[in-house]
N, C-alpha and C positions, 0 to 999 in steps of 0.2 A: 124481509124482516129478519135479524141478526136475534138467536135466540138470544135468553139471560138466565139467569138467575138471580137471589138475592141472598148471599149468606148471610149467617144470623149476625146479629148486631150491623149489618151493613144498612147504609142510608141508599146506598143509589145501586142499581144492577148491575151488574156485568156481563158485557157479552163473554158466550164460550163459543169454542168451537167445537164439533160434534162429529162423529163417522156412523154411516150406517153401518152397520152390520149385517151380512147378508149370509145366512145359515143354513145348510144342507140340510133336509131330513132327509130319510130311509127313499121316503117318496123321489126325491129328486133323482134325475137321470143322469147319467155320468156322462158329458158330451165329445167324449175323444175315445181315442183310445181302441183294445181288440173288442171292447164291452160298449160301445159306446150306442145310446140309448138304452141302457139298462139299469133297473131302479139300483138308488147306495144301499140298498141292504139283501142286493138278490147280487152282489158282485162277490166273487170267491175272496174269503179270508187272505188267501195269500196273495192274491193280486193286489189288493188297498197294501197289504206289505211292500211289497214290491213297489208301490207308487210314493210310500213313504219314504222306502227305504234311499231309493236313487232319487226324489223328491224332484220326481218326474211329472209333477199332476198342476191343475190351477189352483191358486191361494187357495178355495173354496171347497177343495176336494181333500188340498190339506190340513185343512181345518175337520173339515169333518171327518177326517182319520185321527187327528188329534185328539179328537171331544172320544171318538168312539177307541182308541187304542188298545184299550185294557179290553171288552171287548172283542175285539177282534184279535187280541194273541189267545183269551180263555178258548174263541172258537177253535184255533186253528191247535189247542192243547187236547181240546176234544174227540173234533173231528176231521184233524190234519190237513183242512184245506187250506 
């Protein structure tokens, strides 16, 4: 079955087309890597840098360095790692 919708004033639906989105938390395990099996929020500030920076990582690892960026440079403004 092909989702739809119905915009307003529309008579008949239209199909869309859609992506999952599939979202890191803190929780999730990093699966590569020198870290690898270790939760996204127990991995050192400058390493998620460093996967940003050479954008060395899966879609999904940089995404959730995305979402968390600011974050992760206050950490590393902090306490240097």
């Amino acid at each position: 079955m092909i989702p739809t919708f119905l915009l307003k004033g529309q008579k008949q639906n239209i199909p869309i087309k859609y992506t999952i989105e599939i979202n890191m938390t803190d929780n999730d395990k990093i699966t590569f890597g020198t870290y690898k099996g270790t939760a996204m929020a127990n991995l050192p500030a400058s390493y998620l840098i460093y996967l940003w920076e050479s954008k060395n990582a899966t879609p999904e690892v940089m995404e959730y360095i995305k979402v968390n960026l600011d974050a992760i440079k206050i950490e590393i403004k902090l306490y240097g790692k």
